[in-house]
Each structure stands twice: as C-alpha cells, then as structure tokens.
C-alpha positions as CSV (number, residue, x, y, z in Angstrom):
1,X,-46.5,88.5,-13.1
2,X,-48.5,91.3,-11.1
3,X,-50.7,92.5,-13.8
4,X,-49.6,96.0,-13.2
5,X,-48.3,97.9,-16.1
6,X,-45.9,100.3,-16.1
7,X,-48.5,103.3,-16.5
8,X,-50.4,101.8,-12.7
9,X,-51.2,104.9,-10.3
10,X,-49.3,102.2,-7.6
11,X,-46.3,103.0,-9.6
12,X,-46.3,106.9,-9.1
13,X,-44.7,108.8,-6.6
14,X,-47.1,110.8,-4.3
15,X,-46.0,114.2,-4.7
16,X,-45.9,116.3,-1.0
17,X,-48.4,118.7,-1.2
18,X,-47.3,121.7,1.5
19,X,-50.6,122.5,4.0
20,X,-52.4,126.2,3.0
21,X,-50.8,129.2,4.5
22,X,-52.7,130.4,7.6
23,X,-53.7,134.2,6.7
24,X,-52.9,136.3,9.2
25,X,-56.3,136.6,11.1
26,X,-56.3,133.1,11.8
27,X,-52.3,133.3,13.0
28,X,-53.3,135.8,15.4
29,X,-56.4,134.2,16.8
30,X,-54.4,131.2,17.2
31,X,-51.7,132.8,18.9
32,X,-54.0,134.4,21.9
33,X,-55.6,131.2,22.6
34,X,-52.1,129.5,22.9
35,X,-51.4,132.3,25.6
36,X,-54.4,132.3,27.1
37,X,-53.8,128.4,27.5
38,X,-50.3,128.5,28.5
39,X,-51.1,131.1,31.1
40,X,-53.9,129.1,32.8
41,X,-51.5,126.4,32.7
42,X,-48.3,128.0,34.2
43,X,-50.5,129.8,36.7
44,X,-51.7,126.2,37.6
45,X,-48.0,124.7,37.6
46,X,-47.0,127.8,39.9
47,X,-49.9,127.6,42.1
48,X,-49.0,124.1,42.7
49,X,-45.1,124.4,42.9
50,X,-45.8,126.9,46.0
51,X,-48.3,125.3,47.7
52,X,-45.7,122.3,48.2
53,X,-42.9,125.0,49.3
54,X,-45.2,126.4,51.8
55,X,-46.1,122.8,52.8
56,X,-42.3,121.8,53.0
57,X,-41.9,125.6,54.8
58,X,-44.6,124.8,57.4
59,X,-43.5,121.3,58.5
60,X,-40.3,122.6,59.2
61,X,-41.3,125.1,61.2
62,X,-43.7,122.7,63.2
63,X,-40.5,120.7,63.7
64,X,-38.5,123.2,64.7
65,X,-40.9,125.0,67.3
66,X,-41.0,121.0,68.3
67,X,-37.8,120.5,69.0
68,X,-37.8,123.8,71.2
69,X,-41.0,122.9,73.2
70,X,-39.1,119.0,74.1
71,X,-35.5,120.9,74.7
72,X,-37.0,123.5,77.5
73,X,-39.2,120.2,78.6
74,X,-36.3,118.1,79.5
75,X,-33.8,121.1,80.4
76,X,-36.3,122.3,82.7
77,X,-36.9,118.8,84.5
78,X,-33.2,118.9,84.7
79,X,-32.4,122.3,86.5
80,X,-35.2,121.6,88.8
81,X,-33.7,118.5,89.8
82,X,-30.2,119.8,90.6
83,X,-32.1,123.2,92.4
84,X,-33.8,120.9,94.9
85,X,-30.7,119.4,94.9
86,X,-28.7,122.0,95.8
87,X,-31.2,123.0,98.4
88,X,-30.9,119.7,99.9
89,X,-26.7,119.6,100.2
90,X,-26.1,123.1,99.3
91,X,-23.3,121.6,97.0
92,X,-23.1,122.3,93.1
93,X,-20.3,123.4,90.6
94,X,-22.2,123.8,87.4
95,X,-25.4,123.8,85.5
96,X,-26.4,120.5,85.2
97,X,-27.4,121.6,81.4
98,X,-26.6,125.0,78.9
99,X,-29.7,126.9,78.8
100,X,-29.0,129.1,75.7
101,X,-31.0,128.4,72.9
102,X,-30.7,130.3,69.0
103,X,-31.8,129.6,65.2
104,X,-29.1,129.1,63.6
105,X,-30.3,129.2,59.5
106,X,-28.7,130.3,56.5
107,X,-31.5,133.2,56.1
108,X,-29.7,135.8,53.9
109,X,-29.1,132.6,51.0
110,X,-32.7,131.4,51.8
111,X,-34.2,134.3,51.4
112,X,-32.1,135.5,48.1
113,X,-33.4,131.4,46.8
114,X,-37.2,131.9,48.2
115,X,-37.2,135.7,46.3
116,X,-35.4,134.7,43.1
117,X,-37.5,131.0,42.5
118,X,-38.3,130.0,39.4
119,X,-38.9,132.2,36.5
120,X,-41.7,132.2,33.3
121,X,-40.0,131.8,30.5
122,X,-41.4,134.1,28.2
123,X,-42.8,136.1,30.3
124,X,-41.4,139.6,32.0
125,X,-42.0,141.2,35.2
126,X,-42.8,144.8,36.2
127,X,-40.4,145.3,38.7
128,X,-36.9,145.9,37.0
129,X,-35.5,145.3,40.2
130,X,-36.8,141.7,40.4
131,X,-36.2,140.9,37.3
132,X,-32.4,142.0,37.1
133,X,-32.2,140.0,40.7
134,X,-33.5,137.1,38.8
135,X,-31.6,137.3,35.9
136,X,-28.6,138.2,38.5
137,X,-29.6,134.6,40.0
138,X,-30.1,132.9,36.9
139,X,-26.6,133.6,35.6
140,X,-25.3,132.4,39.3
141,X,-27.1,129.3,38.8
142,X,-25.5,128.8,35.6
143,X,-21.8,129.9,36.8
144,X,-22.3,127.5,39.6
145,X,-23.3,124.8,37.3
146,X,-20.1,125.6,34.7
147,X,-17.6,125.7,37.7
148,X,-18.9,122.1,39.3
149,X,-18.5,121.0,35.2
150,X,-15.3,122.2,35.6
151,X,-14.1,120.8,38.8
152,X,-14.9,117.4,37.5
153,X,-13.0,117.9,34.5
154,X,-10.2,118.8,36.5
155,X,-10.6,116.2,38.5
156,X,-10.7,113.6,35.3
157,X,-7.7,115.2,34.0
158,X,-5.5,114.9,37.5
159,X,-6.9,111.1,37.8
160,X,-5.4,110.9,34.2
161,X,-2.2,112.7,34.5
162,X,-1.7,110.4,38.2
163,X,-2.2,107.1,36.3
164,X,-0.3,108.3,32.9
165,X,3.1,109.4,36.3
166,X,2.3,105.7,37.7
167,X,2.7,104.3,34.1
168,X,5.9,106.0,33.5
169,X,7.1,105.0,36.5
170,X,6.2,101.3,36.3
171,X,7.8,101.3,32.7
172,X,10.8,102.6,33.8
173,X,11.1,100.2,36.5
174,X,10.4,97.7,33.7
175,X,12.8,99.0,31.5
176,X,15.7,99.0,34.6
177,X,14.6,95.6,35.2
178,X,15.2,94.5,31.2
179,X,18.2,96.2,31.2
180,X,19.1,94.2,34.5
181,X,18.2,91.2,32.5
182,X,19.8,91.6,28.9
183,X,23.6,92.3,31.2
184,X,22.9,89.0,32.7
185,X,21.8,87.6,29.4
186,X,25.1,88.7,27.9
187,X,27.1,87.7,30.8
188,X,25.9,84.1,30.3
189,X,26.3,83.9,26.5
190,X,29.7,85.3,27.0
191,X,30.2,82.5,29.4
192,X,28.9,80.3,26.7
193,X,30.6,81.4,23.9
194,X,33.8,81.1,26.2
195,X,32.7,77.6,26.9
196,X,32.1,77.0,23.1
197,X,34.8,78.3,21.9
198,X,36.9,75.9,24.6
199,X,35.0,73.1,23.3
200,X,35.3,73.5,19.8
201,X,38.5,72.1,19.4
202,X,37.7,69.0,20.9
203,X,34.5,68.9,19.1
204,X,36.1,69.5,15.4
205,X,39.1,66.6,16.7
206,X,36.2,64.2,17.7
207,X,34.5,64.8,14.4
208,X,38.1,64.0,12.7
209,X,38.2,60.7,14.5
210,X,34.4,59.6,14.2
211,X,35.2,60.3,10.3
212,X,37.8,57.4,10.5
213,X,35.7,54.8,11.5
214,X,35.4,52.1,8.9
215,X,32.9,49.7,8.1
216,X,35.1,47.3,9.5
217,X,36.1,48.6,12.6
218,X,32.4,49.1,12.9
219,X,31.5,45.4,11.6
220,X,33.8,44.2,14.6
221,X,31.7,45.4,17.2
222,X,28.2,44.5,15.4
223,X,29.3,40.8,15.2
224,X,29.6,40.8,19.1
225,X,26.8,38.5,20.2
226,X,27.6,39.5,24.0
227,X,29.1,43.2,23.9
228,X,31.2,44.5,26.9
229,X,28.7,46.5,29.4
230,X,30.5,49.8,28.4
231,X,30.1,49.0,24.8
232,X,26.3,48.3,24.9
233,X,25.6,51.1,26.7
234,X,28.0,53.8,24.9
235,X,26.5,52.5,21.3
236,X,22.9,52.5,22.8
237,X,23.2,56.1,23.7
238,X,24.5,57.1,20.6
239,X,21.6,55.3,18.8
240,X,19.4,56.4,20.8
241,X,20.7,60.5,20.8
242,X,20.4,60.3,16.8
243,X,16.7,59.1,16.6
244,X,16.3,55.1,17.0
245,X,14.1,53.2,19.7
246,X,16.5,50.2,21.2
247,X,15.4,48.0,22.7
248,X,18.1,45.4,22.9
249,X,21.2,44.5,21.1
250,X,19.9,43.1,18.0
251,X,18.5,47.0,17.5
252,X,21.9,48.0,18.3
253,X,23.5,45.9,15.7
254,X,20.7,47.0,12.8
255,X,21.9,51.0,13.4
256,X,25.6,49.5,13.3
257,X,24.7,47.5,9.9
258,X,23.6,51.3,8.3
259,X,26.0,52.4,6.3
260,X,24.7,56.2,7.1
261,X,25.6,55.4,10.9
262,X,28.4,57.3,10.6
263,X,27.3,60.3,8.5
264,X,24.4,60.8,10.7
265,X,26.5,61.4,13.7
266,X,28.8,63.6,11.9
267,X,25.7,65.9,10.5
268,X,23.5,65.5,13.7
269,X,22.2,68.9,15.0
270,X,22.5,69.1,18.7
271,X,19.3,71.3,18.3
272,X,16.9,68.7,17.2
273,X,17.5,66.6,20.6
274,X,14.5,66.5,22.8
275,X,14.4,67.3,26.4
276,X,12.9,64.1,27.2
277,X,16.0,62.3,25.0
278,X,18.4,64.7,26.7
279,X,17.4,63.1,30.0
C-alpha cells in the first residue's frame, strides 16, 4: 500500500497552461533587437569570410609573381649561357629555352563567382542589377547541383540496367546449359528403360524359379558341413545383399534355416541396397 488515495494531487494530470500573449509593443521591440543582433553578427561572419578570400587571393598572387621571378631567373642564366656560347663557336640552332611567358586564369568565371559570393538571406540589396545577377547565380548553383543529382542517377540506373543485361545473359546460358542437361538426362533414362525393359524378362523368369525353391531343396544345401567354393560364396552374397552380417557358414546355414529366406528375396527392393553393400 502507498497511502495515496484516489483524490492525491500526485494523481492529477498537470494541465498545459499556454505562455501569455506578447502584446504587440513588446513583439516589436523584440523584433529590432533580433535585427540589430543578427546584423552585427552577419556583418562579423562576412567580415571574416572575406578577410580569408583576400588571404587565400593574396597568397596566390605572391606565388604566382614567384614563380615568374624563378622562371626569368633560370631562363635568363640559360640564354646567357648559350649567347657566350655562341660567341665562342658561332654555332647554334635554337633557343636553348621558350621565352614567352602569359596568365593563363579562368578570369570571366572568377570574376562572375568573386561578384555573385554569398548572399544574406533575408536581406535585399539596392542594386537591382546585383541582385538579379545573384539570384541569376543562385538559380545556376542550384541547376548545377540538380544536373550532377541527375548524372548520378543516370549513372545508378545504367549500372543497374548493365547488371539486370549480364543476369539475363548468364540465365540464359544457364537455361541452354539445363536444357543441354535434361536431353542427356532423357537420353540415358531412355537407355535405361531400354535396358530395363530387356531385363525384365529375365528378371520376372528368375523370380518364377526362386519361387520354386523348396524347403527341401534348400535343406540340402544347409546340411552341407563343407559347401562347394561357388556355393558358399553365391549364398553369402545373397545373405549378405538382403541385410545379414556372415561371417562364416554356420551364419549362412541360420539365413537358409529361415523359412522367410525365400520371400525376402522375392520382395527385396533393389533400392534399399547400400553403396557400401553394392561394392
């Protein structure tokens, strides 16, 4: 027992009480320091963002001017090498290196990305011009983006469609190779039947004479205390084949004293013999 009863405040559910709507005044004061906020922030965030471009714009510059002042440095050294040269044998075919020397930079798409980077969302420019060439830009962006999307659906979809053509083909290989195989399985059961039905006469007249065996004829043989080789052997397989561990001839001679000896060998299933029997 808790000692609660049914009427304990525990018990209750806490109704959701919704928070007091803001009046208006409040809203609105709310609302301009949010902007002013999120404009000393952005103004921060873009402040920052471009001093790294013009960081990233400077060092390749350095490098490039670099490059130029080692290229004319070693070209230089070069042609003044093959002009003394020449001076000296008064031999020479070529330049020993190409002096011509050019930026090569993808300025019209550089200049488009450096004039259309980043935007403020929510905010609005002045210049209509700028802001259409953004949005312009924007909606490239996001074209670009849709197409690549695209592409590597496509892509997916020919992968699919090459495996789902090397699956076909492999099946109908398969299914040639089956069909190869159930001609050659009929073959050979025809070949068996033939066989069968070849040996079923002799079968049905070796049942007919097994069936005349007497107990007798049978008794005769049992009695033998020291059968003929081909006897032992031909009555041990047979004992063997239909189940019976011999042994010697005194086995023998207790499967010969059954009187379902014969039966057995008229009802035996040649489908119950084991492989290892068989051999």
């Amino acid at each position: 027992p808790t000692g609660k009863t049914p009427d304990s405040s525990s018990d209750k559910e806490v109704e959701y009480v919704p928070p007091p709507k803001k009046d208006m005044k409040t809203q609105i004061e709310e609302a301009m320091n949010k902007l002013n906020n999120d404009a000393n922030l952005t103004k921060n965030e873009i402040r920052k963002t471009f001093m790294e471009f013009k960081q990233k714009i400077t060092e390749r510059e350095m490098r490039l001017l670099h490059d130029v002042d080692t290229t004319v440095d070693k070209k230089t050294r070069l042609l003044q090498t093959q002009l003394e040269y020449v001076k000296d044998n008064g031999a020479a075919t070529e330049l020993a290196v190409d002096p011509s020397m050019k930026l090569l930079i993808e300025k019209p798409e550089i200049l488009r990305t450096l004039i259309t980077a980043g935007w403020v969302q929510g905010a609005s420019s002045d210049n209509k011009e700028e802001q259409e060439m953004q949005d312009r830009e924007r909606r490239r962006r996001q074209l670009t983006i849709q197409q690549y999307i695209t592409v590597e659906k496509l892509k997916k979809v020919t992968i699919h469609e090459r495996e789902c053509k090397t699956k076909r083909e492999d099946s109908m290989v398969l299914s040639g190779e089956i069909e190869v195989e159930i001609t050659n399985i009929n073959v050979r059961t025809a070949k068996c039947e033939a066989e069968l039905a070849k040996a079923k006469p002799l079968l049905e007249e070796a049942k007919k004479l097994v069936s005349t065996i007497s107990k007798k004829q049978l008794d005769e043989i049992r009695v033998l205390k020291k059968p003929p080789a081909v006897v032992e052997l031909v009555m041990s397989a047979v004992a063997v084949i239909l189940g019976n561990k011999i042994k010697s001839w005194r086995d023998i001679q207790k499967v010969l004293s059954n009187s379902k000896f014969v039966p057995s060998i008229m009802n035996f299933d040649t489908m119950t013999l084991k492989k290892k029997t068989r051999e």
